[in-house]
Backbone as CSV, one residue per row, in Angstrom:
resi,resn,N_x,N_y,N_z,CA_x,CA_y,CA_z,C_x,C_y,C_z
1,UNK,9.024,14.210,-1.184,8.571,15.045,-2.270,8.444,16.477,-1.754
2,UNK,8.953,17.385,-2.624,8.895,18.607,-1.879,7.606,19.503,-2.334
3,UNK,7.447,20.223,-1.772,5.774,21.014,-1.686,6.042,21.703,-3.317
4,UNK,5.255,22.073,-4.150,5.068,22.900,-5.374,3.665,23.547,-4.964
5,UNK,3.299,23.989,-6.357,2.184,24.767,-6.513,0.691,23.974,-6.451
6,UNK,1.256,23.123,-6.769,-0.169,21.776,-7.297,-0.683,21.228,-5.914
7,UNK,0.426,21.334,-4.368,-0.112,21.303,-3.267,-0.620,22.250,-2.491
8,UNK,-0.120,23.680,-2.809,-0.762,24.934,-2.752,-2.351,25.176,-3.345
9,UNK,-2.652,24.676,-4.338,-3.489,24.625,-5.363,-4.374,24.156,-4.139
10,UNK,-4.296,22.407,-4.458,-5.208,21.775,-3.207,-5.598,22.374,-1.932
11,UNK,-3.923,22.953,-1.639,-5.193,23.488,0.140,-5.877,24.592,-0.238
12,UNK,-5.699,25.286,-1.192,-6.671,26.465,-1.171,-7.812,25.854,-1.514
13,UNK,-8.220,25.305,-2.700,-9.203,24.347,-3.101,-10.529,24.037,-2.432
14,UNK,-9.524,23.149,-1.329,-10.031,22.613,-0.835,-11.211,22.706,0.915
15,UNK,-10.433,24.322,0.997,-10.616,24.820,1.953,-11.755,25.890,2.100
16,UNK,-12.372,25.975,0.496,-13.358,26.766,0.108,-14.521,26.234,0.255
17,UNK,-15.314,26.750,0.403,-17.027,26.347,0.438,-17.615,26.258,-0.750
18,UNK,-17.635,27.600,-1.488,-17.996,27.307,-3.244,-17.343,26.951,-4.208
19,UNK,-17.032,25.702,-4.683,-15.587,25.382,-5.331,-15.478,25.381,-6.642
20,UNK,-16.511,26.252,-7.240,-16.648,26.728,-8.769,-15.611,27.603,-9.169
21,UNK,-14.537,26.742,-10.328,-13.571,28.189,-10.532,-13.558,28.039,-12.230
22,UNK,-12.375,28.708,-12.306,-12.395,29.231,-13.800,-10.759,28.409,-14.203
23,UNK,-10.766,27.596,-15.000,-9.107,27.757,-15.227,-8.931,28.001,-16.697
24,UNK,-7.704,28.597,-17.157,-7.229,29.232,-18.096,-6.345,27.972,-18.227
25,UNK,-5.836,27.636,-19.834,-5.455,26.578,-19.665,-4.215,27.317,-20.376
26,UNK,-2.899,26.507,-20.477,-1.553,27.806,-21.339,-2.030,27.948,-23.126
27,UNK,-2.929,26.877,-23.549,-3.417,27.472,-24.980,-4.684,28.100,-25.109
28,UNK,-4.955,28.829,-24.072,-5.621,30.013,-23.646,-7.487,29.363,-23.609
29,UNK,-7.587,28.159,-23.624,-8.871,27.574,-23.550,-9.169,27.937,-21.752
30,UNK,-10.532,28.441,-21.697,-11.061,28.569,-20.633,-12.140,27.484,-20.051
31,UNK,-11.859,27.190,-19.393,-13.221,25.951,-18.675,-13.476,26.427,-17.323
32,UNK,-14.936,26.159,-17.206,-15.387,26.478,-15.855,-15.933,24.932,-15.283
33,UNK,-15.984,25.369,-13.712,-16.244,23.996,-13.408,-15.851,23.533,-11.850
34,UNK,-15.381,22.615,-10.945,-14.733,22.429,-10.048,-14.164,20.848,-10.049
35,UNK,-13.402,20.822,-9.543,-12.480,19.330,-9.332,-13.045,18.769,-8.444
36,UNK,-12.974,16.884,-8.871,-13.688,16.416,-8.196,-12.774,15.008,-7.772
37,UNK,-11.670,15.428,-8.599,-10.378,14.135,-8.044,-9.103,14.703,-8.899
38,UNK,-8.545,13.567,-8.119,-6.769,14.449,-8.858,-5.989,13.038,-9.018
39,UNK,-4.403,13.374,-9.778,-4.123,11.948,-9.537,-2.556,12.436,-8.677
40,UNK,-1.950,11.448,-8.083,-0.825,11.692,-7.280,0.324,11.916,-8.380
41,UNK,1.439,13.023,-7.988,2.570,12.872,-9.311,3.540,12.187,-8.644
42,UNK,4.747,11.894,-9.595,5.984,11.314,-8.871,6.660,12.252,-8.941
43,UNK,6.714,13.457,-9.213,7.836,14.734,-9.187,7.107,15.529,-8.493
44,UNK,5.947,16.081,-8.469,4.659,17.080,-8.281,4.003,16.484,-6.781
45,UNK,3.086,17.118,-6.400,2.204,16.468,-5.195,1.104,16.577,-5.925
46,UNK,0.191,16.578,-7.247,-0.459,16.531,-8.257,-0.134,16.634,-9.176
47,UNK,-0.717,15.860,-10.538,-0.204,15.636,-11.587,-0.798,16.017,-12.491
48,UNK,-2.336,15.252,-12.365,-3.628,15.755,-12.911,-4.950,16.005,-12.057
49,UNK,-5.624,16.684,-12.962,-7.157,17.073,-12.072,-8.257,16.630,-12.980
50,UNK,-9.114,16.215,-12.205,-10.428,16.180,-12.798,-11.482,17.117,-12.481
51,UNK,-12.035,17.980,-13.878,-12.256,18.568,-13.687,-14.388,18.666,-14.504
52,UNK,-14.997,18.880,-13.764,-16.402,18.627,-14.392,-17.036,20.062,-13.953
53,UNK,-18.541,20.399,-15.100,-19.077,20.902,-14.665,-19.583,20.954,-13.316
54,UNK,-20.141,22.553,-13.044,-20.529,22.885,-11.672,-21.401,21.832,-11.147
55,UNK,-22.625,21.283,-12.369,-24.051,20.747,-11.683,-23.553,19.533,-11.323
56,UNK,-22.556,19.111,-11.989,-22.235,17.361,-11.815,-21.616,17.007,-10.881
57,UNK,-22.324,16.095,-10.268,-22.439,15.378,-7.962,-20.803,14.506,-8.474
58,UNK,-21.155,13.070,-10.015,-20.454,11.978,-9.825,-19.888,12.222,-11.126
59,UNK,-18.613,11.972,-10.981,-17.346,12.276,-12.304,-17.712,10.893,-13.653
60,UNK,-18.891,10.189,-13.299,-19.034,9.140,-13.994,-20.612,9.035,-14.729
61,UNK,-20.631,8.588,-16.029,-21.832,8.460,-16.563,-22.973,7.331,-16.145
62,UNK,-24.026,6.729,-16.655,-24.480,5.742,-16.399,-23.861,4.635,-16.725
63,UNK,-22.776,4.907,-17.847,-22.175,3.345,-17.804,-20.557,3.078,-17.937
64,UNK,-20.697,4.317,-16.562,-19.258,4.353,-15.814,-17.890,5.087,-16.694
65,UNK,-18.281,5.702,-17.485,-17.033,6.191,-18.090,-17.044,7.664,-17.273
66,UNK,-15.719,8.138,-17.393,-15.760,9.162,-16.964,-16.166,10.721,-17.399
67,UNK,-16.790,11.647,-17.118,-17.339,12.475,-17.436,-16.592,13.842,-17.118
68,UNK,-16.450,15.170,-17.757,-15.561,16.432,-17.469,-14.355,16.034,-18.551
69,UNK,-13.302,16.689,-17.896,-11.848,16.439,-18.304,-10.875,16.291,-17.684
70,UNK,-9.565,16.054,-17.788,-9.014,15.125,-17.307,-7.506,16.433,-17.389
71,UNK,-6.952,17.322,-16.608,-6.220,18.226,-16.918,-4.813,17.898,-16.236
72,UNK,-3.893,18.123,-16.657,-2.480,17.899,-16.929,-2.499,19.363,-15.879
73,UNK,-1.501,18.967,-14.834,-0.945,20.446,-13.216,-0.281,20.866,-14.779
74,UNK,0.751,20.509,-15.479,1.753,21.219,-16.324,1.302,22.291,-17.082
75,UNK,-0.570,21.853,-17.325,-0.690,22.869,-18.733,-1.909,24.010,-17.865
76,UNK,-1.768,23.962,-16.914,-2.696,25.262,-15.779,-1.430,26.612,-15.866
77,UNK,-2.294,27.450,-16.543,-1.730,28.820,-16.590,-2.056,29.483,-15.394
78,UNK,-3.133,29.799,-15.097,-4.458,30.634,-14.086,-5.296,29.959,-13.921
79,UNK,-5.709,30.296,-12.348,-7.084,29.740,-11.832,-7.507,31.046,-11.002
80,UNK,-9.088,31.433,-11.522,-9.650,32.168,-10.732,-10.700,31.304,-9.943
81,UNK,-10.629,31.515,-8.263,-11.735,31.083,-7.854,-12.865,32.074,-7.482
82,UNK,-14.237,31.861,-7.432,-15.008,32.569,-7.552,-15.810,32.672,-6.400
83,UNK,-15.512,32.291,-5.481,-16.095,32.543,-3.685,-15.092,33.870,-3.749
84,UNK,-14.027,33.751,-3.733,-13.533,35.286,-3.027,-12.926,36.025,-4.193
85,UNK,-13.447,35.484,-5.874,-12.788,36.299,-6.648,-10.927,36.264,-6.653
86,UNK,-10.202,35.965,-5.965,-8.541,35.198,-6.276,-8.217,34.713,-7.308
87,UNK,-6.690,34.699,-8.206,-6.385,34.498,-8.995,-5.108,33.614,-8.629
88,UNK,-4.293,32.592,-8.755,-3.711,32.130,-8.492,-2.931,31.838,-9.915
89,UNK,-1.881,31.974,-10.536,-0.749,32.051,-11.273,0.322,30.958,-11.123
90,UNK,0.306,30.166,-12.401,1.110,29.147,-12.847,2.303,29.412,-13.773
């Protein structure tokens, strides 16, 4: 599988200390928040992200459903992260 953006994405991500960012989605919906799992693609090196508010530790409720949203690598326009202020372009 060859490297894209969605593995770029991750190491920056992941390599941050405050992992609160902003993403712009391409129908211009904004969510804040940080990722807390992803799923593997078969074309992509990510496919989707999970994505939850800042305060929330576990992506799951008390009776296990999942909690945040569930975002498609395809429909990420922009991500600003907010430790160093960076913008990263989809």
């Amino acid at each position: 599988m060859k490297s894209d953006l969605s593995l770029e994405l991750y190491d920056k991500y992941f390599k941050l200390k405050n992992r609160i960012i902003e993403v712009e989605l391409k129908n211009h919906l904004l969510l804040t928040g940080k990722f807390i799992g992803f799923f593997r693609g078969n074309t992509t090196y990510i496919s989707k992200w999970h994505l939850v508010e800042a305060n929330v530790l576990l992506g799951l409720d008390a009776f296990g459903f999942v909690v945040g949203k569930i975002i498609n690598q395809k429909d990420i326009f922009k991500i600003r992260f907010l430790e160093d202020n960076s913008i990263m372009n989809f």
